[in-house]
C-alpha positions in Angstrom: 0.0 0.0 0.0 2.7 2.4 1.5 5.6 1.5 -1.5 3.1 4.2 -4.0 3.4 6.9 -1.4 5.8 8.8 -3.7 3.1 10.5 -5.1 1.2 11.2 -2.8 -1.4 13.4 -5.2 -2.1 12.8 -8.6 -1.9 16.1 -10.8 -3.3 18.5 -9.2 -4.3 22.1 -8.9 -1.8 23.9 -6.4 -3.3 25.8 -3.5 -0.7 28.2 -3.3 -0.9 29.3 -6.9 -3.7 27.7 -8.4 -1.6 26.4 -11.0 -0.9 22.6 -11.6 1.5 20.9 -9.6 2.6 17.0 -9.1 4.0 15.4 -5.9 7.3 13.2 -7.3 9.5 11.1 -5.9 12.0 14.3 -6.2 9.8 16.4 -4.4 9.8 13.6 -1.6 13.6 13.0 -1.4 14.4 16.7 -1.5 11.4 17.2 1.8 12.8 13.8 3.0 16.7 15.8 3.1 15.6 18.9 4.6 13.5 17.7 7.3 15.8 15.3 8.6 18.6 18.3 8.5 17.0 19.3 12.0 15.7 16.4 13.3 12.5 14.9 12.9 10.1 16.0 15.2 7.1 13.5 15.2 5.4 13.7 18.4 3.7 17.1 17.3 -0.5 16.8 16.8 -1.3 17.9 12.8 -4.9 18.9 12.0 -6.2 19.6 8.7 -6.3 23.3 7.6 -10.1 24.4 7.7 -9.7 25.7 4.2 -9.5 22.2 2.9 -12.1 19.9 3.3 -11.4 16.6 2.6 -14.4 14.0 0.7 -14.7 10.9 -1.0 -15.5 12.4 -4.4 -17.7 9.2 -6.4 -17.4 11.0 -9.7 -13.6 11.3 -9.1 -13.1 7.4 -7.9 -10.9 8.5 -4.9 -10.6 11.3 -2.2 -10.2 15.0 -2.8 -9.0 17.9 -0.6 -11.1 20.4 -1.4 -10.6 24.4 -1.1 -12.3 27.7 -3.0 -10.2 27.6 -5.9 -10.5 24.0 -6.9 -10.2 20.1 -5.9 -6.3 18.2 -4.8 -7.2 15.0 -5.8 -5.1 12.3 -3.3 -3.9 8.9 -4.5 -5.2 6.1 -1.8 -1.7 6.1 0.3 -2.3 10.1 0.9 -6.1 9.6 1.4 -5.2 7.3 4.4 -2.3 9.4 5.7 -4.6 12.3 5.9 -8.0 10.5 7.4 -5.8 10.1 10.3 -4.7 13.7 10.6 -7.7 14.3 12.9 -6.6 16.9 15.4 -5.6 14.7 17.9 -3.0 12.1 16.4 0.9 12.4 16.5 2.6 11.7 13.4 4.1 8.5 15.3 0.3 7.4 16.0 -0.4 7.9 12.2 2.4 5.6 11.5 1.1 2.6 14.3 -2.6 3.0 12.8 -1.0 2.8 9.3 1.4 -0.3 10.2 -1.6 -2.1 12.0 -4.2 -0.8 9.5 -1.5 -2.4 6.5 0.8 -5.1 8.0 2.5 -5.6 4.7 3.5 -1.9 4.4 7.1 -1.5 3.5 10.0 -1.4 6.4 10.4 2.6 5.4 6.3 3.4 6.1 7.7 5.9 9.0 9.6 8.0 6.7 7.3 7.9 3.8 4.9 9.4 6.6 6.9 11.6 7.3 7.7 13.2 3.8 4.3 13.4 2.8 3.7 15.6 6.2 6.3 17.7 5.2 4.9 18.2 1.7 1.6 18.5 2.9 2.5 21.3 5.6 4.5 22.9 2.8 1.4 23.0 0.3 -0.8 24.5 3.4 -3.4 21.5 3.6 -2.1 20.8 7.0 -1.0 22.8 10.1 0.8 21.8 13.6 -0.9 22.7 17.0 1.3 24.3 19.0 
C-alpha cells in the first residue's frame, strides 16, 4: 500500500498558486533531506487546515481535498495518511494506525509518513498545534 506513497497526489491544482502541480518522488527525497537536517520532530498533533475539506469524491473514484479555488485530488496512500490527521493524532500514532491498519506496508512506512507531512505542511493542507 505504503511503496506508491511517492506520489502522494495525482496532478493536481496547487493551493498556493492555483496552478498545476505533481508530488514526485524528487519532491519527496528533497522534503525527505531537509527535514531530517534538524531532526524529525514526530510527536507534534497535525490537523487539517479548515480551508481544505477533505471527501470521497464518487465522480472522481478516490478522495479530494477540497478548497475555493479547486479540488487536490489524493492517490489512496495520501487519502489514508490524511483521514488520520484528525486533530488529535501524533505523526508517530499515524504511522502505528498505518502499520496495524497495512501489515505488509514497506520497512520505510515511517519515513514515507513523514515526507508526505512535510509536503503537505509545505502546500498549506495541514498545520501543527502548538
Amino acid at each position: 500500500m505504503m511503496s506508491k506513497l511517492q506520489s502522494q497526489a495525482e496532478r493536481h491544482s496547487d493551493a498556493d498558486s492555483g496552478g498545476s502541480d505533481s508530488v514526485g518522488a524528487d519532491n519527496i527525497e528533497n522534503n525527505r533531506s531537509l527535514s531530517n537536517k534538524g531532526g524529525v520532530t514526530t510527536d507534534k498533533i497535525a490537523s487539517l487546515n479548515p480551508l481544505f475539506r477533505m471527501q470521497y469524491e464518487k465522480a472522481q473514484g478516490c478522495y479530494v481535498l477540497l478548497f475555493p479555488e479547486g479540488m487536490i485530488k489524493l492517490n489512496p496512500s495520501a487519502a489514508e495518511i490524511l483521514k488520520r490527521v484528525d486533530g488529535s493524532n501524533t505523526e508517530n500514532a499515524i504511522c502505528a494506525e498505518l502499520r496495524q491498519a497495512f501489515p505488509d506496508a514497506p520497512d520505510d512506512l515511517e519515513e514515507d509518513v513523514h515526507a508526505f507531512l512535510v509536503h503537505a505542511e509545505q502546500k498549506k493542507w495541514i498545520r501543527y498545534d502548538e
